[in-house]
C-alpha positions as CSV (number, residue, x, y, z in Angstrom):
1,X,0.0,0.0,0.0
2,X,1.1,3.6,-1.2
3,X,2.0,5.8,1.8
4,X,0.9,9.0,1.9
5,X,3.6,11.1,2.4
6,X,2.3,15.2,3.3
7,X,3.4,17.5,0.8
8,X,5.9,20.6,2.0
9,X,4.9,24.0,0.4
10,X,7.5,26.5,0.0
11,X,7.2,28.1,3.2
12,X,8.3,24.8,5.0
13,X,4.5,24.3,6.8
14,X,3.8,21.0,6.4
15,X,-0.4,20.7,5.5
16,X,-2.1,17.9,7.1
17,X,-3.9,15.9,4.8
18,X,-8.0,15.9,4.2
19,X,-9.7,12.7,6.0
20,X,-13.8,12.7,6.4
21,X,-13.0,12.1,10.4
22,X,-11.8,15.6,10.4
23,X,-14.9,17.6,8.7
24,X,-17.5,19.3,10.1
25,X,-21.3,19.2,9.2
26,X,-22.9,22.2,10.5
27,X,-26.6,21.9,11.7
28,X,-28.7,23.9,10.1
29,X,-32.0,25.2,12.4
30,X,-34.9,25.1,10.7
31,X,-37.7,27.4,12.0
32,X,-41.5,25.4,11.7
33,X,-43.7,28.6,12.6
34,X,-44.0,29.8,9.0
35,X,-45.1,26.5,8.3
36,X,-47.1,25.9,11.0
37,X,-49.0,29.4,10.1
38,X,-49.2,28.0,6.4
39,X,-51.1,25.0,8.0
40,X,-53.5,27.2,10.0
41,X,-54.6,29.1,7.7
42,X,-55.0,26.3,5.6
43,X,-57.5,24.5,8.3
44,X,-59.4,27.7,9.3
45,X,-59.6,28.3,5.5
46,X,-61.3,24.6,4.9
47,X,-63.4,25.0,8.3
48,X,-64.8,28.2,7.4
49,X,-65.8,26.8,3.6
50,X,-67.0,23.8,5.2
51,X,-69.0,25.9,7.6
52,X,-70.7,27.7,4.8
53,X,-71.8,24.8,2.5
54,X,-73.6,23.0,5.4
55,X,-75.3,26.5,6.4
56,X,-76.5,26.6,2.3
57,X,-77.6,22.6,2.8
58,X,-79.2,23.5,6.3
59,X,-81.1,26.2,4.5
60,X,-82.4,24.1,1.8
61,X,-83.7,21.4,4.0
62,X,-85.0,23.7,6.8
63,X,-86.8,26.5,4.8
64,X,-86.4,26.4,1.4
65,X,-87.7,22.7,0.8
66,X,-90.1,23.0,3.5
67,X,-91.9,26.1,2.1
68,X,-91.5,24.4,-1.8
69,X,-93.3,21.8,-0.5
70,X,-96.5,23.8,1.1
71,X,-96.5,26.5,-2.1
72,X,-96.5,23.2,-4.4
73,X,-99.3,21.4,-2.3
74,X,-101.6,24.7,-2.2
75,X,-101.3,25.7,-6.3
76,X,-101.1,22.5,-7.6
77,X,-102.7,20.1,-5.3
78,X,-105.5,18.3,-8.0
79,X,-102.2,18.1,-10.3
80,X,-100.0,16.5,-7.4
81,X,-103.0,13.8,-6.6
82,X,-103.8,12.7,-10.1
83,X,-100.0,12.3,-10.4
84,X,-99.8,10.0,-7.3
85,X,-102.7,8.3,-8.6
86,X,-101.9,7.6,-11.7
87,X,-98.8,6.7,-11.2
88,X,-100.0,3.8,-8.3
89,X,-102.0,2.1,-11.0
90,X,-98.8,2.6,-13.6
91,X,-97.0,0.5,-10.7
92,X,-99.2,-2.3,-10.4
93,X,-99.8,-2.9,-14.1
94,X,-96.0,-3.1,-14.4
95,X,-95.4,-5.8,-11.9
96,X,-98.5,-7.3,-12.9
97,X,-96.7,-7.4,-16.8
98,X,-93.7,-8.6,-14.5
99,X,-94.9,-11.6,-13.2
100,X,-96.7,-12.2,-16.4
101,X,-93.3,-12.2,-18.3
102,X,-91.6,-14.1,-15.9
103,X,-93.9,-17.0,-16.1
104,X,-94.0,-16.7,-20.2
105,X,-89.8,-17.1,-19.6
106,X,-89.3,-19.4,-16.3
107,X,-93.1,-21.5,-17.4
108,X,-92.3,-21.6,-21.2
109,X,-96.4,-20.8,-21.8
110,X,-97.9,-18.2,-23.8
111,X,-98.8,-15.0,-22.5
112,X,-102.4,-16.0,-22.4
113,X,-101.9,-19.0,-20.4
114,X,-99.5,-17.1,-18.3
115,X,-101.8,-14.4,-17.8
116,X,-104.5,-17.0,-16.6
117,X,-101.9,-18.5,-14.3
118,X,-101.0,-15.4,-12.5
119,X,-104.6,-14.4,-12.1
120,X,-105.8,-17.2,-10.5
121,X,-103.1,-17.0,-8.4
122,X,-103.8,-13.8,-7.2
123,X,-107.4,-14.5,-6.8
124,X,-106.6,-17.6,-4.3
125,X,-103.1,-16.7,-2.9
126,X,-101.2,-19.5,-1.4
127,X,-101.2,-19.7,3.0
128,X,-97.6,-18.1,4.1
129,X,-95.2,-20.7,5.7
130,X,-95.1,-20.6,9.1
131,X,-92.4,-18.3,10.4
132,X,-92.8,-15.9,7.1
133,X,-94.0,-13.2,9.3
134,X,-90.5,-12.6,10.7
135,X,-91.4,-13.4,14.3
136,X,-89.7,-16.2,16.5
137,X,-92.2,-19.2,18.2
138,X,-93.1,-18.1,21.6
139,X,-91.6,-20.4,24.7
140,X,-88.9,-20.4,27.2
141,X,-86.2,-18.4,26.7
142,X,-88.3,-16.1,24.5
143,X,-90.1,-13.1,25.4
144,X,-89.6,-9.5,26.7
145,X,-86.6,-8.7,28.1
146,X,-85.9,-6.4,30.9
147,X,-84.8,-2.5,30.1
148,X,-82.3,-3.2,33.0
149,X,-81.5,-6.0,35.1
150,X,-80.0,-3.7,37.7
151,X,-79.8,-0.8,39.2
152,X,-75.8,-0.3,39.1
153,X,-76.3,-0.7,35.0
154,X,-79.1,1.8,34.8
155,X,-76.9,4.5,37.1
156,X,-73.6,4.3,35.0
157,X,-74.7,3.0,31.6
158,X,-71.4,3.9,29.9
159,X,-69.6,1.2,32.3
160,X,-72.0,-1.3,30.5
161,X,-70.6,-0.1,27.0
162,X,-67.1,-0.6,28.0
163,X,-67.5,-4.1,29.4
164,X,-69.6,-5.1,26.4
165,X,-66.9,-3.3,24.2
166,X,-63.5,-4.3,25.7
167,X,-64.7,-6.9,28.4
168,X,-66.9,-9.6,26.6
169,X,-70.6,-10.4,27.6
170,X,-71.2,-10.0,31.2
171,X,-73.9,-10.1,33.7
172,X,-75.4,-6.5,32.0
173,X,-75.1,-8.6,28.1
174,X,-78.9,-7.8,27.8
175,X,-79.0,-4.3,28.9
176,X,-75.6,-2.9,27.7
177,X,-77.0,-4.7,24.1
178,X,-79.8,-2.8,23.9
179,X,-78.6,1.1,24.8
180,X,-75.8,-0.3,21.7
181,X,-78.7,-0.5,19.5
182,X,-80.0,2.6,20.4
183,X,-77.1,4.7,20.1
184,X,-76.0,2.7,16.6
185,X,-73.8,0.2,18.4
186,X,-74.2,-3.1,16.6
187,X,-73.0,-5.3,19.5
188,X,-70.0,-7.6,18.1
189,X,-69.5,-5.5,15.3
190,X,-67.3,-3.5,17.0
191,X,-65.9,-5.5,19.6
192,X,-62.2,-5.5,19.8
193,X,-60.8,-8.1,22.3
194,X,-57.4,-8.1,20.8
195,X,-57.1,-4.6,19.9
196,X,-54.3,-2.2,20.9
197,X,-54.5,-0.2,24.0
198,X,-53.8,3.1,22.1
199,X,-56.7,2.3,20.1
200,X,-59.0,1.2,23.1
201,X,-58.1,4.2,25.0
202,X,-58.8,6.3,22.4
203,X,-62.2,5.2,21.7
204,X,-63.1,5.4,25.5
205,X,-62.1,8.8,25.3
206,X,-64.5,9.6,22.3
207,X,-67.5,7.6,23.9
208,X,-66.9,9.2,26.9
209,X,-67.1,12.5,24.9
210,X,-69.6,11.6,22.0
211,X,-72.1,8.5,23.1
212,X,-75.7,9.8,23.3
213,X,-76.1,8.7,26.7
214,X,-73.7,11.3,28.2
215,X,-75.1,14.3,26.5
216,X,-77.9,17.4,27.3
217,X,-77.9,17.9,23.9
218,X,-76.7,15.4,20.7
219,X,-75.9,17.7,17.9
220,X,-75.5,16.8,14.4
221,X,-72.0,17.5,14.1
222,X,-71.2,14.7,17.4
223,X,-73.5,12.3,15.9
224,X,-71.3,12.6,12.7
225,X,-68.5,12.2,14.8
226,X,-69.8,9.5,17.0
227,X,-70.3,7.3,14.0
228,X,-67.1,8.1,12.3
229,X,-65.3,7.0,15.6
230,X,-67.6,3.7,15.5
231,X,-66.5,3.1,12.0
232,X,-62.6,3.8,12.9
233,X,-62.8,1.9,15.8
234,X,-64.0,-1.1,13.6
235,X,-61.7,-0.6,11.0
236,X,-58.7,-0.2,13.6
237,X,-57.9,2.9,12.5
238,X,-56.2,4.8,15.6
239,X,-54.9,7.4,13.8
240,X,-58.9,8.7,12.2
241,X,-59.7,8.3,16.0
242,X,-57.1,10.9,17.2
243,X,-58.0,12.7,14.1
244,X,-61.5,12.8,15.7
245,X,-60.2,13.4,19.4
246,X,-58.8,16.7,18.4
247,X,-61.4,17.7,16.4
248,X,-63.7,17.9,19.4
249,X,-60.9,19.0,21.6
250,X,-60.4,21.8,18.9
251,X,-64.1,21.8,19.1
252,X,-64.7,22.5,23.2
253,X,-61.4,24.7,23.3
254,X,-61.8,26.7,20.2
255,X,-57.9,27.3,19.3
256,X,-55.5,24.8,17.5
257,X,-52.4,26.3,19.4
258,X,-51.8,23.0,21.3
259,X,-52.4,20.7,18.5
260,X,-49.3,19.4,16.4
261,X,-48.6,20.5,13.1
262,X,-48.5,17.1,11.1
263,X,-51.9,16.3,12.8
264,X,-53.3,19.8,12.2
265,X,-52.7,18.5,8.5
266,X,-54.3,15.3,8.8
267,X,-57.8,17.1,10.4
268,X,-57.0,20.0,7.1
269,X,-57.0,16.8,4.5
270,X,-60.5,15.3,6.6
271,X,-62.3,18.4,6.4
272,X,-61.6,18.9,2.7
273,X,-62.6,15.5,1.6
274,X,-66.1,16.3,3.8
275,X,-66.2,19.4,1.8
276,X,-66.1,17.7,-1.4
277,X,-68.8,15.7,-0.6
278,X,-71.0,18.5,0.3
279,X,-70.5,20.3,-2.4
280,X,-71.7,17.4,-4.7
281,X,-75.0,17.5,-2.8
282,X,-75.0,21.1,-3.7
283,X,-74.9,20.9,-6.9
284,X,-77.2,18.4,-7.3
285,X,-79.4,20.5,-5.2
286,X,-79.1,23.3,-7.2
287,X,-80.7,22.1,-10.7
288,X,-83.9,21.5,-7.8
289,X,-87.5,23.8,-8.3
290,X,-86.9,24.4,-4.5
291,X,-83.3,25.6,-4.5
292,X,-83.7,29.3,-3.0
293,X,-87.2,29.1,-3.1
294,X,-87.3,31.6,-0.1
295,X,-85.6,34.1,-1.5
296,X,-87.2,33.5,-5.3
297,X,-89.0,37.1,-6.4
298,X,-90.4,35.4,-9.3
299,X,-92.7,32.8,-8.2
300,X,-95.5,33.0,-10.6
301,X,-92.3,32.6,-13.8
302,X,-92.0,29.5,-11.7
303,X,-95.2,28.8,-11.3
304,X,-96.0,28.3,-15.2
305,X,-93.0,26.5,-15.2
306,X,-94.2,24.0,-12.7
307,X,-97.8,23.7,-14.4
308,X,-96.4,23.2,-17.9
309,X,-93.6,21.0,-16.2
310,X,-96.9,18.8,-14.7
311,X,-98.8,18.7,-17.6
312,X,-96.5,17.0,-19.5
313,X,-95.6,14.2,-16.8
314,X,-99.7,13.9,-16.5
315,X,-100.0,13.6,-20.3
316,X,-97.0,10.8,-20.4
317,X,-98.2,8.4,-17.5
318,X,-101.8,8.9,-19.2
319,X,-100.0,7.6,-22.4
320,X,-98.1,4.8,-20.1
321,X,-101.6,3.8,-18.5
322,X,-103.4,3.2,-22.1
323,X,-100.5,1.0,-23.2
324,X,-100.3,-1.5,-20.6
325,X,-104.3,-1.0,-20.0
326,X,-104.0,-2.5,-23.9
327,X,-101.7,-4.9,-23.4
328,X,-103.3,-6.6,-20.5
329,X,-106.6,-6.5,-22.1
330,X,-105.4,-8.6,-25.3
331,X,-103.8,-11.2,-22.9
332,X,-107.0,-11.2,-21.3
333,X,-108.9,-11.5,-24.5
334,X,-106.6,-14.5,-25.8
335,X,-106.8,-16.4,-22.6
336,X,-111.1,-16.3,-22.9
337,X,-110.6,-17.5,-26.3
338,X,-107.8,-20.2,-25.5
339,X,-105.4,-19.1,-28.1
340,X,-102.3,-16.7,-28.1
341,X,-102.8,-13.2,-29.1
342,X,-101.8,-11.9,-32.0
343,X,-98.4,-10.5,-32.0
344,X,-97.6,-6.8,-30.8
345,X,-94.5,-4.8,-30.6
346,X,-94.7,-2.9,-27.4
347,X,-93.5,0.9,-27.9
348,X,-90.3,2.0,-25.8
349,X,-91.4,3.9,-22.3
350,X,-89.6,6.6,-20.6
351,X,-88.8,5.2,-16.9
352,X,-90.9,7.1,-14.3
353,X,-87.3,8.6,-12.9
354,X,-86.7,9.7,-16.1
355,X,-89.4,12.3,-15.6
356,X,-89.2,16.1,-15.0
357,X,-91.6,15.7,-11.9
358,X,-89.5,16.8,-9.2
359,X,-91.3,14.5,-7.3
């Protein structure tokens, strides 16, 4: 191996030689308020345009839908009822054409004997089986259960929940199951035995925050959150559940100064994605009759509108009525006669969604 031998400069100072032991990597401070501002403002930006689209969906369903409904109902109430009615009998000629099809395909008849068959069912329907009337034999074991089986579990029903939740089945199974029902706890469903303690006592802090049982007063925006925290909690997601945490801490406290900046970014990227969503409702909302209705200055312009708009879904389940009204009576005429009908080439319908009814 080659020596390295240090070079003399002319000056007769001998210079060491470079080695990576002997250099220096400076650290450089980086300062995280700027960015922690940037993220702020990004989360009071998203909070205050989620804010506004559910006060525009709040108005829609608390007033302007409302009062649609009642100025609809009071101009064009014959309209509205013929409508309804019309459209009933359209229904039951349909499945009546249903069941007359599917016996022509599944019974390989003719429509007239297949009408036949269908009618005489109808007219002497078969007894249900026993048990089609989705109740359970009476007997022991079976009957109505107690709303509590003890006092302790009626004082502190949240100590019920968490032995059902993290405990198993105990001695309050029956009581504990049924306040899950109530508050949208499938019993099982969520049940973690095996889950990780950050995730368990992160949920008990949510229910103890968010289960119906421990409020005055369970707004819209907890029951959101209690259901998301159900869903987390059965997904194992820990992380949507701290997400969740500090939004009601954030919530109660009404500053973000103690809450970190990477989850600050994490509640930002939550609140945008419920955004989203709510602004698809909106815009599906806004093609509506009753979109702004409140504030509308031109309600007779809408009021022809709606009449013409009326008309023309009256006129086309008329037309829709006479068809199958037809129809049925030729498969009724052929079955009399005992032979099939004459073959007919049905026109193509417009599907009752498809119509400009708004309702």
């Amino acid at each position: 191996m080659r020596r390295h031998v240090p070079r003399s400069p002319a000056n007769g100072h001998t210079v060491p030689p470079a080695h990576p032991v002997n250099r220096c990597r400076a650290l450089v401070r980086v300062d995280g308020v700027a960015a922690r501002q940037k993220f702020k403002k990004d989360y009071e930006k998203a909070l205050r345009d989620l804010e506004n689209s559910r006060r525009q969906l709040d108005q829609f369903r608390e007033t302007d839908q409302p009062q649609f409904t009642r100025w609809l109902n009071s101009h064009f109430g014959a309209l509205l009822t013929e409508l309804r009615e019309l459209g009933q009998k359209v229904a039951a000629d349909d499945e009546l054409i249903l069941q007359i099809e599917s016996e022509v395909l599944f019974g390989g008849v003719s429509h007239a004997r297949a009408y036949k068959r269908v009618m005489e069912a109808r007219e002497n329907p078969a007894p249900p089986p026993p048990g089609a009337n989705g109740r359970e034999p009476h007997g022991e074991g079976f009957g109505p259960r107690p709303e509590f089986e003890s006092a302790d579990e009626e004082d502190d029903p949240l100590d019920a929940f968490f032995e059902e939740l993290f405990g198993g089945f105990g001695p309050g199974e029956r009581s504990s199951e049924k306040r899950g029902r109530q508050a949208g706890h499938h019993p099982g469903s969520a049940a973690r035995p095996h889950a990780a303690p950050r995730l368990k006592e992160l949920y008990r802090a949510l229910v103890r925050r968010l289960h119906p049982d421990s409020q005055r007063e369970m707004t819209p925006q907890k029951t959101e959150w209690w259901h998301q925290a159900q869903a987390a909690y059965e997904a194992g997601d820990a992380d949507q559940l701290e997400v969740i945490l500090t939004l009601c801490e954030i919530g109660d406290t009404g500053t973000t100064a103690h809450t970190s900046a990477s989850l600050l970014q994490r509640i930002t990227a939550q609140l945008k994605n419920s955004l989203r969503q709510i602004k698809r409702q909106l815009a599906e909302l806004r093609r509506e009759p009753a979109w702004n209705f409140s504030r509308r200055a031109d309600k007779d312009v809408l009021a022809l509108q709606m009449r013409r708009a009326l008309t023309e879904d009256l006129q086309r389940l008329r037309d829709q009525w006479h068809e199958t009204q037809a129809l049925l009576a030729e498969w009724k005429a052929a079955a009399g006669r005992g032979g099939p009908p004459r073959p007919r080439h049905r026109k193509p319908r417009r599907h009752p969604q498809d119509m400009d009814c708004p309702f």
